[in-house]
N, C-alpha and C positions, 0 to 999 in steps of 0.2 A: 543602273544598279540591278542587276541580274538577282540577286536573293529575293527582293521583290516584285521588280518588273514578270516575273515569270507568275506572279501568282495576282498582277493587279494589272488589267488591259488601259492603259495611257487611254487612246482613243475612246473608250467608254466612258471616262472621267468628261471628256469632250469639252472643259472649262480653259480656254486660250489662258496661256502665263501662268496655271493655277497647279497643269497636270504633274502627278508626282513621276518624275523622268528616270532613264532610264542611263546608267553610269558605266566605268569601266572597270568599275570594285566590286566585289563583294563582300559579305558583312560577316563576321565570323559565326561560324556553327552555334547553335544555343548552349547554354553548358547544363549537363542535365542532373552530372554527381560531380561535384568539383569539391566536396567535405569528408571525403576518405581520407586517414594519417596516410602522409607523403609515402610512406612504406606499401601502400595496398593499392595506390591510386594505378602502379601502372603493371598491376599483376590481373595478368586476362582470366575472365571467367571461367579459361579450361584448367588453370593453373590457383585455381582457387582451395581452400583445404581448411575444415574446422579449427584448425589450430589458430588461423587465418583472421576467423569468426569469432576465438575466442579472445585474440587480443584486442582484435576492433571493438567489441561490449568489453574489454577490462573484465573480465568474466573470473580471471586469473587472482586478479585485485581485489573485488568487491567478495569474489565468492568463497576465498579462504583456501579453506579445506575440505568444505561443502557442495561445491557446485563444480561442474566441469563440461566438457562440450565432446563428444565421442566419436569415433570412426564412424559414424552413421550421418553426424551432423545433428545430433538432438544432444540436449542439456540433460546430463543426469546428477543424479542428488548421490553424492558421497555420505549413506547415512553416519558413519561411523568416523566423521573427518580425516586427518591423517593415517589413520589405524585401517582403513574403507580397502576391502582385497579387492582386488578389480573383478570378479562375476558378483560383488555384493553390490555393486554402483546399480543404483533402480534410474532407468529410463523416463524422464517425465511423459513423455510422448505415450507409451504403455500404458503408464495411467488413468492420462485423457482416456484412451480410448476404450479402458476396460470402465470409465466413469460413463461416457458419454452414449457407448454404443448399446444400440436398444436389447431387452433384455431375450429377446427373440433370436440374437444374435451372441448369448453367451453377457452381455454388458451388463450393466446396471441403469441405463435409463433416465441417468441424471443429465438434467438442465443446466449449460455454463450459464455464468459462469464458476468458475468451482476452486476450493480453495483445499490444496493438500497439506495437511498435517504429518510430519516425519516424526514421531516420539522419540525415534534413536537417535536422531538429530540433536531433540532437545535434551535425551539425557547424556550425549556427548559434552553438550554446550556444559550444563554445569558441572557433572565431573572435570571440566577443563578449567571450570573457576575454580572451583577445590582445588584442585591438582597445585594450579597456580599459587594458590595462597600458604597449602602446604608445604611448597618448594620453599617458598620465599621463608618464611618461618623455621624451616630446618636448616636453610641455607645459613642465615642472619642469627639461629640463637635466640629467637624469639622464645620468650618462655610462658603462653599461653595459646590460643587456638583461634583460628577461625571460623567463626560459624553464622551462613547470610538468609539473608530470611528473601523471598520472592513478593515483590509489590503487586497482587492481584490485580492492582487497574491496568496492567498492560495487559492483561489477558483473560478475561474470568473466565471461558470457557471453562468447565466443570470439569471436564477430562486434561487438562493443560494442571490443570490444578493439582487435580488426585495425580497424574503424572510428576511433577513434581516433589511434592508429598513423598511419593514411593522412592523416588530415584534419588531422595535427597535422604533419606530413611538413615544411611550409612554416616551421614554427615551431619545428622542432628538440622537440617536445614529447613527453615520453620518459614512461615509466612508472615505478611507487612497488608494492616486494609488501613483502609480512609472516608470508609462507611460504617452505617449499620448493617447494610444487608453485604458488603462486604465482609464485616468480620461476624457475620451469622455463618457465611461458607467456610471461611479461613476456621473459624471453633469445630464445624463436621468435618472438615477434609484433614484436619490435625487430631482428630481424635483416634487417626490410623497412620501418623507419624509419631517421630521420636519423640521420649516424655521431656528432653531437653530439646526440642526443637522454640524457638521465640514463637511468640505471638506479638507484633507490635502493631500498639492501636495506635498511628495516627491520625491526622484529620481535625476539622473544627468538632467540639462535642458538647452534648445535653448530658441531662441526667439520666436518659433513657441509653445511651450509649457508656456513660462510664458504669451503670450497674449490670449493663449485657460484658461490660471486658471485667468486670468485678467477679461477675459468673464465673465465667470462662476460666479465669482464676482459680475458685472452687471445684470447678470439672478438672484438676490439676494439668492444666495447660500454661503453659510458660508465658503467660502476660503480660505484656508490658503497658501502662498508659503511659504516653507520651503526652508531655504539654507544650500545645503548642501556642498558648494563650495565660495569662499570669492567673484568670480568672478561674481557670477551668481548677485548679488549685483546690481553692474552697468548696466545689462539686465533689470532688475524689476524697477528698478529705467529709466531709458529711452522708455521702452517699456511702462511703466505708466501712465509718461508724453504724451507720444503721446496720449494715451486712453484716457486720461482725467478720469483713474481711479485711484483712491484712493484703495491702496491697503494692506492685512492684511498680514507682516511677521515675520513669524518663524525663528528660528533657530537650527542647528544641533549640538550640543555640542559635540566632542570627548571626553569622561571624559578617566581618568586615570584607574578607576575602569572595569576589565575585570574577565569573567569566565575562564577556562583554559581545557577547554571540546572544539570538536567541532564547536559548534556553537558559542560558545567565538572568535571565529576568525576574525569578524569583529568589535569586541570592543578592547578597551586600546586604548594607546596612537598612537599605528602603525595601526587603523582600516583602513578599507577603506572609510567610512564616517565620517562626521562632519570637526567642526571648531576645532581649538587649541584656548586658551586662549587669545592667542596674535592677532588671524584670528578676535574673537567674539568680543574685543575690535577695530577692525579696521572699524570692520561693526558698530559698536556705534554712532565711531567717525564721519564717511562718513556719516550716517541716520542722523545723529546732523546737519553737516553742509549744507546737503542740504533740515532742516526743516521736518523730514520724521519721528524722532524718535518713534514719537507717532504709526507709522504703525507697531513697532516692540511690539508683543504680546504673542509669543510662545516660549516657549524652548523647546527641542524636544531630548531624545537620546536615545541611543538602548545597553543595556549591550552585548544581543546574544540571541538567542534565547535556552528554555527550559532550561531557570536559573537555578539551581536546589535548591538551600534554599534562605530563608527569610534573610541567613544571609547576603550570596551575594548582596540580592536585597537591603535589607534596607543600604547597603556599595555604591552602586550606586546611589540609589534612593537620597542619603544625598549629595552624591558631589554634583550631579545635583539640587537639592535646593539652596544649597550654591553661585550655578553660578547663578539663577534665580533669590535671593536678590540680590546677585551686579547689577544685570539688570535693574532692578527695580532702585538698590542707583543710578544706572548712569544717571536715565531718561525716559528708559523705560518703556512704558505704559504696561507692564507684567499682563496676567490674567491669561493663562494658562501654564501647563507644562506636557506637552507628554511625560510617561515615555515609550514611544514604546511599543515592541511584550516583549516576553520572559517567558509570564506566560506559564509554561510548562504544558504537558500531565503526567500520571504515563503509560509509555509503556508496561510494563513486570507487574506494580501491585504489586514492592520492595519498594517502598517509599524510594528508597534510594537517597541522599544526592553528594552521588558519581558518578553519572551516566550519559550519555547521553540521556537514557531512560527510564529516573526516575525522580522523583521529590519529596521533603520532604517535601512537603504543601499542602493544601487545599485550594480551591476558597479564604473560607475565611479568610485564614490564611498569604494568599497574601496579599486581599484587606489590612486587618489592617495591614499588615506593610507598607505600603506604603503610608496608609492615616497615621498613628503616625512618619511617617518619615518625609513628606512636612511640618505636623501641629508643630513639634518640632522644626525645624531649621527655621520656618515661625514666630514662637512666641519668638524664642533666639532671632529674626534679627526685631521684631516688623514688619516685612509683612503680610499684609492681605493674608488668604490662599484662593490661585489659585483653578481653576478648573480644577480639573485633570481628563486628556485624555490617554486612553491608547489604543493598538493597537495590538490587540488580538486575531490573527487567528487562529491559530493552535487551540489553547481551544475552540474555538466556532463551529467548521465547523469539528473536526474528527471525533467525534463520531456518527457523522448522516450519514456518507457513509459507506455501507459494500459492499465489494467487495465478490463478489463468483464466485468461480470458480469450474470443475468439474477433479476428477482424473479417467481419461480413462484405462489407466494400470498400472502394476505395477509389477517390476521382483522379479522374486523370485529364492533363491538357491536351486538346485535341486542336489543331491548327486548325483556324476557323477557312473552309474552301470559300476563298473570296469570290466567288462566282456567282455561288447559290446564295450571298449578303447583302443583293442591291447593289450592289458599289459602283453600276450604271448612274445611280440617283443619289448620289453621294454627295455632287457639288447644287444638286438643285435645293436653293433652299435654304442653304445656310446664308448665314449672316457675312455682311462685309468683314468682323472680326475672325471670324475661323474661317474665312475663306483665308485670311492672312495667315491666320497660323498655318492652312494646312500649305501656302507656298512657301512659308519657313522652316517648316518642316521637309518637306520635299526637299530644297534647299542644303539644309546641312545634313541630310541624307544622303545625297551627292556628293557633299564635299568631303563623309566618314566625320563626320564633327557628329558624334555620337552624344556627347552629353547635350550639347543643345537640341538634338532632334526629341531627346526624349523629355528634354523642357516644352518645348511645343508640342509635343504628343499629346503630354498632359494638360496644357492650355487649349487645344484644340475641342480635346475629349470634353473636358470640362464646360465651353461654352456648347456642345451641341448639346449636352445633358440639360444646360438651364435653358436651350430655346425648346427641349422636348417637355420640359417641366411649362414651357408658356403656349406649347400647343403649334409653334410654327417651322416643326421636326416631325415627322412620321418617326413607327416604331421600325419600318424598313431601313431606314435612314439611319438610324439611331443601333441599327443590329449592325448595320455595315460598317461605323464607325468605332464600336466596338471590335471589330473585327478586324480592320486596319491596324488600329493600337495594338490590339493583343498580338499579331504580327509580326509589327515594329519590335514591340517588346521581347519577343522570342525570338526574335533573329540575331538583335544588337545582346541577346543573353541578360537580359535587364528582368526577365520575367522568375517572378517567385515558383521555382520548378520543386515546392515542398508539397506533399500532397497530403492529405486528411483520410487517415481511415476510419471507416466508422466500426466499433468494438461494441460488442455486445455486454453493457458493462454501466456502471452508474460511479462517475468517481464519487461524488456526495456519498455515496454507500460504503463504496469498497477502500477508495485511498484519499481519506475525509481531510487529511494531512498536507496530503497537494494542493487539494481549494484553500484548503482555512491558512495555514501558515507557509505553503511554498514548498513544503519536505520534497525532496526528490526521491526514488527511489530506481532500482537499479530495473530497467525492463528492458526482456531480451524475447527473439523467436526461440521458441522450444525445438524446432526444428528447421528443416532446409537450412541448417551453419554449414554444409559442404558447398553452397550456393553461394555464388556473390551478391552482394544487395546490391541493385541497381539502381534505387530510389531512395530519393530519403522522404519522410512523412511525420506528422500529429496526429494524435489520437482524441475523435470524437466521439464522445458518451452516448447512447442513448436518452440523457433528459432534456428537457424541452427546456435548455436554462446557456444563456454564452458561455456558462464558464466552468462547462459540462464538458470542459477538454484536458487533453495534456500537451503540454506544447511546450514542457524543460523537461531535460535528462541531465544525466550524471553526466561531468565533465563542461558545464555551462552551456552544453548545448541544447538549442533552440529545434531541430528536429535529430529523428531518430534513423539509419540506414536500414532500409530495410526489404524484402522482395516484393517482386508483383504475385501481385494473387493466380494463382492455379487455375483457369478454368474462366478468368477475366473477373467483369465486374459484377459484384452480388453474388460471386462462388462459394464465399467463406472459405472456412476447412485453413484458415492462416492462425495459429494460435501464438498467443505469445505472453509471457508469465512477467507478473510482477513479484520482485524479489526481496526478500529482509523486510517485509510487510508485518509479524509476528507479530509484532508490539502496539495496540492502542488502536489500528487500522479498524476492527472489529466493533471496539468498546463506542468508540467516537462515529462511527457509518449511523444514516440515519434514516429515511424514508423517502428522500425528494422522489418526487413523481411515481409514489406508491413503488418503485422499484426497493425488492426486499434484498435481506444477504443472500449470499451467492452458495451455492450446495457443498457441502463438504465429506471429505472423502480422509479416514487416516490408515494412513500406510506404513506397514513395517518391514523391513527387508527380510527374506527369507529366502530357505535354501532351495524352493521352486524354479520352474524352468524361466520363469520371467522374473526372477528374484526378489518377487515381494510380494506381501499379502493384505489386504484390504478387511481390515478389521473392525471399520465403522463408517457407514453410508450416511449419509441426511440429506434429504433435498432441499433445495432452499426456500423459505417461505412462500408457498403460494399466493393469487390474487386474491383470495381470502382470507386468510391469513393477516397479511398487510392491510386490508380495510379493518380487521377487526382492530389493528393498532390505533387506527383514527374514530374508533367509537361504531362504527357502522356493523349491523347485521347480515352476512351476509346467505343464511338460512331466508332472512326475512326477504332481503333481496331479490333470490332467487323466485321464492313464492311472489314476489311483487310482479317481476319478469314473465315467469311461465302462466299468472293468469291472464296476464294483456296477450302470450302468445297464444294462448287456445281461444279467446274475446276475437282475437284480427285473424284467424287460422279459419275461422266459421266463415268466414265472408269473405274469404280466398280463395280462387279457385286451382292456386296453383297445387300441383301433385307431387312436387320434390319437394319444397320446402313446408312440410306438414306441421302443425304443432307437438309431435311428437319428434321432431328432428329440430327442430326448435328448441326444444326442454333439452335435448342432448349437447348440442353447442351449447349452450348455457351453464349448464351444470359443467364439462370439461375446463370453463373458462373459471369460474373460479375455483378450481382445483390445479390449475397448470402456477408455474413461474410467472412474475409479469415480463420475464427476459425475452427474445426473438430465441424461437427454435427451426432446426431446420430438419422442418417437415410440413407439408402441407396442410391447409386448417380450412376450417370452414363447411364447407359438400360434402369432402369425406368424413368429418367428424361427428357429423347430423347424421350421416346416413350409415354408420359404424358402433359397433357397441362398446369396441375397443380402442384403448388408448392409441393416437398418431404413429406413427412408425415404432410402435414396441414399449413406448416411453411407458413409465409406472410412476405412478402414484398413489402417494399414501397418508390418511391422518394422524399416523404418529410416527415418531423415529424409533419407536419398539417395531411399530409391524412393518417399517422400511428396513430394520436388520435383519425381521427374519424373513424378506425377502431377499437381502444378501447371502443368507446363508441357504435356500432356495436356490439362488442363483447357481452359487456354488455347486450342488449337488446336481442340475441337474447341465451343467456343464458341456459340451460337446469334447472330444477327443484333441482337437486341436488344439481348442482355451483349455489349458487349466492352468488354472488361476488357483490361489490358494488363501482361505478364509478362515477365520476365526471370530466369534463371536468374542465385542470388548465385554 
């Protein structure tokens, strides 16, 4: 058997009847990418081309009208979706660089990994829901309006918010909390939108929460309480009274109609919100008799989130009409009806029907069902039709965040050189049992009976592992058995050829969605798509935890294609973005291993030589920062640190490592990221006054902007960049 005979000397084995012999076959090549679509598999890497790139990531699919792959082979952001002129498409790639690269160097100094904000993204997005709901409405005859309010828990970012707010200004398009301190932001941020924009208070609630949406009411903001508890009733109802406010309520329908995905989990009749039939007639009754009926104005309910068809929806969307006319036959003063969140994303870019991360519709293909569903059971039941409110996160707020992050290394299989593994002393010592395996092995190596050799591979490996565990295995013995196997294995192409890159990155933090419930999300290289990936690989986090990886992508696959790193192993400089991340990624990330969020960067297209301009910097939490999250001092720290160093610095005689370069590593460290940076730390940090290769740091995100606009100014000829203070 020449494939291995050439790499394992018979005669050194020196074990009569045992040695693994030499045949007149050989064993096929290892397979190294065998999971490229049959269309890519047999186009050579000179014949390769982004277009290439972008069908292999489904880029085309997933990314709408938003995202796209360029003559350069980098992913760029279409801010402006279908309407996007091709010199306004902004470069992720640019980006990075004008984020990452030190400020010495024209950059801005930030620590990946970092997460870009597109506003014109996001006010595309909901102009595009408007658009949608207006069409459907004028199309159908519909004879009142659309008008949706934004669920802050997919995004509280304060600038996401006031963004919204502005851009929704035209549309009367109002905000939805499920807090108090959410509807504390939603009452400031709407006091600079439309006087018709909604305020819907849902959520479980106290008294302290129905007299802050009683407020809010008085501050003449468009409030709604929504019940979503029969009890909360008698709170609104007394708490009112005492305000002497007149108050607008909702209601939360539990309808019967549920998804069976996921996110279908809190609808049907077992949800964990809303009223039952018999709850929503009680609350009638009680508004009737104490003269209030008329404050009842909302119907409000949630099938699940990321519906996935029209058909589902228009099956929900109908009960809930059905319950909004009897509301109305009882007495209620009925104008609206909240059909909630659930307009889904397409994740993966399968339009499928079936999915948790798919969806079989379009903006527009929602809006009309939902506007022919109210206006049908509105005109069977002679109700005038309501203003429908919907409550639309997820669709509005994903596609303007991209996350990026960088892959620092990445392992690679290396053919163990049987020479240098002992495999002289291979046969001394084992057991009469794996002596047998390894001549049955041998054996049907010879004969190409590939599945039984790699049965005995594994029986062989296996027993020399438990006589190394009983002590009568050297670890020589025990590396060259290893070595054989892994051999075996890559030669017969049985060997798992996926590799692990390690990213500079904390999923727990950044995509809390993949650990907790599985969400996939669309991640692709931001650059090298002119390149063929010759690898496919998983992605390892930075925390000290197993399930600190990613190891599912969109389309059920199990790893990802992707390049070898530039420069080998430990070069970094490979980045690569996770996409439609906008929604909930943020809210939910959390501190495992003190790793904080990731620095953020928002960008708006401009008519610049690099077509965009960076309008807001932040760096991401530093190592102090994140201890203060877990109660710790770390002022007091520090002072705890630099007195032991000047205490041990007396009685040292060494002359670099002083107590005043002491105090300097110390203090740089908690002020830096707890991310990997690439740049040297430690000798020069001590022995420098100045931040590592340029990088800046700052304690607040006021004096980190007018460091951006700093930046800006004093710019070199070649960068310009173009900035504006948010």
């Amino acid at each position: 058997m020449p494939a291995l005979a050439c790499c394992v000397d018979p005669a050194a084995l020196a074990s009569p009847g045992y040695a693994l012999a030499a045949g007149d076959f050989s064993l096929p090549p290892p397979v190294i990418f065998t999971d490229l679509p049959p269309s890519t598999t047999t186009i050579t890497a000179a014949d390769w081309s982004p277009s290439l790139s972008a069908t292999l990531y489904k880029v085309d699919g997933w990314g709408g009208s938003y995202f796209s792959v360029n003559s350069s082979g980098n992913i760029t952001v279409l801010p402006h979706g279908s309407e996007t002129l091709s010199h306004q498409e902004i470069d992720l790639l640019k980006i990075v660089k004008k984020a990452s690269d030190p400020r010495s160097r024209g950059g801005l100094g930030l620590t990946l990994p970092l997460i870009v904000r597109f506003p014109d993204v996001l006010k595309n997005r909901l102009e595009s829901l408007q658009s949608a709901f207006d069409h459907a409405i004028q199309s159908q005859g519909y004879e009142s309006h659309y008008q949706g309010v934004y669920p802050v828990k997919c995004n509280q970012d304060r600038f996401i918010v006031e963004d919204i707010v502005s851009f929704g200004l035209p549309f009367r398009f109002g905000l939805e909390a499920g807090s108090k301190p959410e509807l504390i932001l939603a009452m400031n941020s709407l006091c600079k939108g439309s006087a018709e924009a909604f305020l819907v208070c849902n959520g479980f609630k106290d008294s302290e929460y129905i007299s802050l949406a009683l407020i809010a009411r008085k501050l003449a903001l468009n409030t709604v309480i929504v019940l979503e508890q029969e009890q909360e009733l008698d709170l609104v109802i007394e708490i009112s009274n005492k305000l002497c406010i007149r108050p607008v309520i909702g209601l939360r329908a539990k309808l019967r109609t549920k998804h069976g995905g996921h996110f279908g989990s809190t609808s049907g009749e077992k949800g964990k919100f809303g009223l039952t039939t018999a709850q929503i007639l009680n609350v009638v009754k009680k508004l009737e008799h104490v003269g209030m009926l008329d404050c009842l104005q909302l119907l409000h309910f949630h099938i699940g989130s990321q519906i996935p068809s029209t058909t589902l929806l228009a099956d929900g969307v109908g009960e809930a009409a059905q319950i909004y006319c009897e509301l109305v036959r009882l007495g209620a003063q009925m104008g609206v009806i909240d059909i909630g969140g659930g307009l889904g994303i397409d994740y993966d870019g399968s339009k499928s029907t079936d999915s948790d991360v798919s969806v079989g519709y379009s903006l527009e293909e929602y809006a009309n069902a939902v506007i022919h569903t109210v206006q049908y059971v509105c005109d069977l039941r002679s109700v005038k039709h309501p203003v429908v409110c919907s409550e639309s996160g997820r669709a509005i707020v994903s596609h303007h965040s991209v996350l990026i992050f960088e892959a620092m290394a990445a392992s690679a299989y290396c053919a163990p050189t049987l020479s240098t593994l002992g495999l002289q002393y291979l046969i001394e010592g084992l057991s009469e049992e794996a002596r047998a395996d390894y001549h049955n092995l041998s054996a049907a190596t010879i004969r190409g009976d590939y599945e039984t050799c790699l049965l005995y591979t594994d029986q062989f490996k296996h027993r020399c592992v438990e006589q190394f565990k009983q002590g009568t295995l050297g670890m020589e013995q025990l590396a060259a058995v290893d070595g054989l196997c892994d051999l075996i294995g890559k030669t017969i192409g049985k060997n798992d050829a996926v590799r692990t890159y390690d990213v500079n990155l904390s999923v727990f933090t950044s995509i809390p969605d993949f650990w907790g419930i599985g969400q996939v999300f669309p991640i692709v290289p931001i650059h090298r798509l002119d390149e063929k990936p010759t690898v496919r690989g998983v992605f390892s986090d930075l925390t000290c935890d197993s399930d600190g990886k990613i190891d599912k992508f969109i389309g059920g696959e199990s790893s990802l294609p992707l390049h070898e790193l530039e420069g080998g192993h430990g070069s970094g400089g490979y980045y690569l973005g996770m996409f439609l991340g906008g929604a909930y990624q943020e809210a939910l990330g959390g501190v495992h291993n003190l790793f904080g969020g990731p620095s953020v960067v928002r960008v708006l297209q401009s008519d610049g030589p690099h077509g965009f301009a960076v309008t807001r910097a932040v760096p991401g939490p530093s190592c102090g920062d994140v201890l203060r999250v877990v109660q710790h001092e770390p002022e007091l720290m520090f002072e705890t640190l630099k007195h032991r160093a000047e205490e041990l610095a007396d009685d040292d005689d060494n002359t670099v490592v002083t107590a005043s370069a002491l105090e300097t590593c110390l203090a740089s460290s908690f002020s830096r990221m707890p991310y990997l940076v690439a740049s040297s730390f430690g000798l020069n940090a001590m022995n420098s006054n100045q931040n590592n290769n340029g990088f800046y740091y700052c304690s607040s995100d006021d004096d980190y902007n007018a460091a951006v606009v700093e930046s800006a100014a004093g710019g070199g000829e070649e960068e310009q960049w173009s900035y504006c203070c948010a």
